[in-house]
C-alpha positions, -999 to +999 in steps of 0.1 A: -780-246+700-771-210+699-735-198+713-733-179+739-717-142+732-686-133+744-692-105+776-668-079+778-637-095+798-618-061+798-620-061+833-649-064+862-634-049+890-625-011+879-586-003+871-571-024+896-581-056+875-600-088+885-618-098+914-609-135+930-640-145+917-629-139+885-599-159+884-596-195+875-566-219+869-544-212+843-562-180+836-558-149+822-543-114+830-535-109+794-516-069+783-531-049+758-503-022+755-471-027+749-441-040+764-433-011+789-397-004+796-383-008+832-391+024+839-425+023+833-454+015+853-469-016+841-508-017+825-534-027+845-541-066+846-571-078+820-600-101+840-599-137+829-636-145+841-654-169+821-666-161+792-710-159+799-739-153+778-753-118+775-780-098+753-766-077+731-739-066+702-704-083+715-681-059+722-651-047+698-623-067+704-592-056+721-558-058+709-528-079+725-499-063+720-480-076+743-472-112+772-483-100+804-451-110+819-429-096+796-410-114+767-393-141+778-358-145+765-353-172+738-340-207+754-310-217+731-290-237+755-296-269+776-290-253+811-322-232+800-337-258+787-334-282+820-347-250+842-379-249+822-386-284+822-386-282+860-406-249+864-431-269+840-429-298+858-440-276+891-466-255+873-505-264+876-532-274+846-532-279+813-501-269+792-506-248+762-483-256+727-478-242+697-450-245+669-439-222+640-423-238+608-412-224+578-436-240+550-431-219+520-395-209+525-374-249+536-379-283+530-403-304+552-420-293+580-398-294+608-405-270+636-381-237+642-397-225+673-420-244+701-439-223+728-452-237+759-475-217+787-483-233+818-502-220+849-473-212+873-447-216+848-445-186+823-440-189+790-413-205+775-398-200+737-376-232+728-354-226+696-354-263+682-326-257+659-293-260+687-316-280+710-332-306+684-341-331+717-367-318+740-374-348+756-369-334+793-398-311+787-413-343+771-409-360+806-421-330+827-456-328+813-461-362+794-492-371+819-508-335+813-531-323+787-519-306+761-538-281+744-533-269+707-549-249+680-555-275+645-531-302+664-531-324+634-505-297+619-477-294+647-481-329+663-459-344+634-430-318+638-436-319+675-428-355+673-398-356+657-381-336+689-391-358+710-426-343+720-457-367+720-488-356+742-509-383+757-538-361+766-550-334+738-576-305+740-573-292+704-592-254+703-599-259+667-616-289+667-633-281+698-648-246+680-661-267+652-682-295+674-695-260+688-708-248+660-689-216+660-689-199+620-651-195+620-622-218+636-590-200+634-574-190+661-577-150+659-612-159+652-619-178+683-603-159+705-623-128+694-653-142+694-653-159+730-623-144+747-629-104+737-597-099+722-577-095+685-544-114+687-516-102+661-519-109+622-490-120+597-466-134+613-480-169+609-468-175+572-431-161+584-395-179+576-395-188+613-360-203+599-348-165+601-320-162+633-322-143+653-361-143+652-370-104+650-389-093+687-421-086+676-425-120+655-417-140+696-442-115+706-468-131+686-453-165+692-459-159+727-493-147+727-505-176+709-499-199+741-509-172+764-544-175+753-552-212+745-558-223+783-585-196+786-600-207+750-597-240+762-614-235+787-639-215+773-649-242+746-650-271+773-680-248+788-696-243+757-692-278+747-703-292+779-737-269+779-744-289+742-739-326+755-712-325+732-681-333+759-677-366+754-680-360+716-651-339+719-627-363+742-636-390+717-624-369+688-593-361+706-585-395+711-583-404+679-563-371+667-538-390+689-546-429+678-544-418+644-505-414+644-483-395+616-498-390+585-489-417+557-465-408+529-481-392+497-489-417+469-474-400+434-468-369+454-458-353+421-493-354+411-502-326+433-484-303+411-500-276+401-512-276+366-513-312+364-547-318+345-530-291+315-508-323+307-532-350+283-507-377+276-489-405+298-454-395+283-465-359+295-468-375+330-436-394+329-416-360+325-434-343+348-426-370+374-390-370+364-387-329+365-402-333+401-380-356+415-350-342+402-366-303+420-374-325+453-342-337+456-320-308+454-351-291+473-338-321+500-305-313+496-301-272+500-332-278+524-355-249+505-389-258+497-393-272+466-412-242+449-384-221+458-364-237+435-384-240+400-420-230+403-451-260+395-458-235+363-423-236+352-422-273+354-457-282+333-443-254+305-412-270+304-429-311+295-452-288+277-427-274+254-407-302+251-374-288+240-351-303+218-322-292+238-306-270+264-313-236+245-346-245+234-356-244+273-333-218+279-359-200+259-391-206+281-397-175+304-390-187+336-359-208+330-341-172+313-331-164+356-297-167+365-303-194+383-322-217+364-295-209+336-268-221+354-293-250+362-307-258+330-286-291+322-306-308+355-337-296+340-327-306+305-320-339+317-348-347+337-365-341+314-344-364+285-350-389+312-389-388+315-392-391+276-370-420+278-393-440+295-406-475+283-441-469+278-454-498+300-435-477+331-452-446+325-476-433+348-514-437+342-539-407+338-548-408+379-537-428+404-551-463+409-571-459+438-598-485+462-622-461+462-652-451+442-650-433+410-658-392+410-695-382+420-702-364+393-700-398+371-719-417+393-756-406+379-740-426+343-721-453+360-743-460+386-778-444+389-787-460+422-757-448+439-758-418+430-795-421+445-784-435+482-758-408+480-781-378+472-805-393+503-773-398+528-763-364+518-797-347+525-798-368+560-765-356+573-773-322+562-801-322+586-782-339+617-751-310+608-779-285+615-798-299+640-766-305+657-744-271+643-716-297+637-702-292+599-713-319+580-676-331+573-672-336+611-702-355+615-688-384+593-661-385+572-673-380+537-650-403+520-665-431+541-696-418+531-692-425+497-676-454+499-712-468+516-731-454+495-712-468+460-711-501+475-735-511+505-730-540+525-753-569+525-779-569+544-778-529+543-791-529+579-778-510+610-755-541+620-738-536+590-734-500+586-725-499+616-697-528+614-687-504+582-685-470+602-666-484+627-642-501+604-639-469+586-625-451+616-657-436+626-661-426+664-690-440+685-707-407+686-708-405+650-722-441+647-748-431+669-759-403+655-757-414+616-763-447+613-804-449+610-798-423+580-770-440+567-791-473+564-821-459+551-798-442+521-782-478+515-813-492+511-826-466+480-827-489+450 
């Protein structure tokens, strides 16, 4: 089903900004200059109508440079932090949240600054760092929906200050079980909301203190447009049937709970598959752990410390001794020179192994072996798999769902390699459902699913 295009929301009632028709809960009188200074004369409020279908090119975005209630000061203390919680607590409608880490620049993902918006409520900025409990806020707007952009990535650092939604909208999702081309934020908005947020900011040190202005600037614009894109999706959404599709998703965003830790995390290095022999591996695991724990222990992330390439050139090179790495490009810096014993020994330690505790060539794993060997090890699979594929393809387009939200496409593969018996809807079905599937997907995939697991 086509999209509709975003109308020009720049205003439908002349200068003085919009008409009560054009105002909804939680909505939008969003500032496209800049922050004026007292003695200005503030801009003119930006219409938040709903966003309705029209012929024609969209119009060019327009910039937010600005929160259209100013920049809110930084809550640092808990006397702020209690006054929000209850101006929350009052405030109407969904509550917007984001978080900003610092991935890239300190260990883990912890969060460094949380923003809330809620109709009647403002925006709040919450540094995290002296006020690592937000649980009051958590009690002020447990009940309420949350809504977040990709929720997946903040829930977990959310979580560990003590804030754990019950009820999620999450704007990313939402645009992909719309169909819409492309799901980031800036993107979104633009396309149904008429206006360019602020770029690079998003990859920041949001460890820095004190956080420069104009990065809270962009903090705070984040939240002050997710109710309106919220609410923008849920129409779109709900004029595709897909509504319930969407709730069922974001239940299990929520059911699904922190992620699981990393089996052989040190396998995701980069560079790995340049390393051909298990006594490779075994210094390459050691080398990691002994970066990842004094990564843990100066909290910096881990590639801040010694690079992935330094790390596979070093097990590559295999030095005799401390001068013989010394020699190796990267570790010639000051500070890997003054580090180069750790290194040497990790290093001394990996080679040490018994060779029954070194690490295999890839992780054991449940699953089924890598498609592209499935024509040799397994014609017939690779048959059902090539037919499940071609039916999804067609429900993705019929539907303008991508293909990977339609059904996972591990559990896909897993079907396909090895079918249940009878391969008939019951079982598929039994299998989708086991395999975390939603109802929706069940529904729509499962007579495709059993014809492809029934392909000799």
């Amino acid at each position: 089903m086509p999209l509709p295009r975003s109308r020009d929301v720049r205003g439908t009632s002349g200068p003085g900004g919009p008409t009560d028709e054009d105002r909804q809960e939680g909505g939008r009188q969003l500032s496209t200059e800049a922050t004026p200074q007292p003695e200005e004369i503030a801009p003119p409020a930006v219409s938040g109508a709903r966003l309705e279908a029209v012929p024609g090119d969209a119009p060019e975005a327009v910039p937010l440079l600005a929160p259209r209630d100013g920049l809110p000061p930084v809550i640092e203390n808990s006397t702020q932090l209690v006054g929000y919680a209850q101006s929350l607590a009052a405030g109407t409608g969904p509550v917007a949240v984001d978080a900003e880490r610092a991935s890239g620049y300190r260990y883990g993902q912890r969060a460094y600054l949380v923003q809330m918006r809620r109709n009647g409520s403002g925006t709040g900025l919450i540094d995290p760092v002296p006020l690592p409990d937000l649980s009051v806020l958590q009690d002020a707007i447990a009940d309420q929906e949350w809504v977040l952009h990709a929720a997946n990535q903040d829930l977990p650092c959310l979580a560990e200050i003590g804030l754990v939604p019950r009820r999620v909208f999450d704007t990313e999702l939402a645009a992909r079980l719309a169909g819409l081309p492309r799901v980031g934020l800036g993107a979104v908005v633009e396309s149904l909301l008429g206006f360019s947020l602020q770029k690079g900011h998003s990859a920041a040190d949001w460890s820095t203190r004190p956080l420069p202005e104009e990065w809270l600037v962009y903090a705070a614009l984040d939240v002050e447009v997710l109710v309106d894109l919220r609410d923008a999706l849920a129409a779109i959404l709900e004029e595709q049937g897909k509504t319930d599709w969407a709730r069922q998703e974001f239940e299990a965003i929520l059911a699904a709970g922190p992620p699981a830790p990393r089996v052989d995390p040190w396998r995701r290095t980069s560079g790995v598959h340049g390393l051909r022999s298990r006594r490779q591996l075994g210094m390459l695991r050691s080398i990691w752990q002994a970066r990842d724990d004094m990564a843990r222990r100066r909290d910096v992330a881990p590639g801040r410390v010694l690079p992935d390439s330094a790390m596979v050139s070093a097990v590559q090179a295999d030095p005799a001794n401390e001068g013989a790495l010394l020699e190796l490009p990267v570790f010639r810096g000051r500070a890997n020179r003054r580090l180069v014993a750790t290194w040497f020994s990790a290093l001394a330690r990996g080679r040490a192994v018994a060779e029954a505790e070194l690490p295999l060539h890839s992780k054991p794993g449940d699953g089924p072996p890598p498609v592209n060997r499935w024509a040799d090890r397994d014609p017939a699979a690779a048959t059902r798999l090539q037919a499940a594929r071609s039916g999804l393809a067609e429900i993705s387009a019929k539907h303008s769902v991508p293909v990977e939200n339609i059904v996972s496409p591990d559990l896909v593969r897993r079907l396909m390699w090895s079918p249940p018996e009878p391969p008939d809807a019951a079982t598929i079905t039994a299998a989708l459902q086991a395999g975390g599937a939603r109802e929706w997907q069940v529904e729509l995939t499962v007579h495709v699913l059993t014809d492809a697991a029934g392909r000799a």
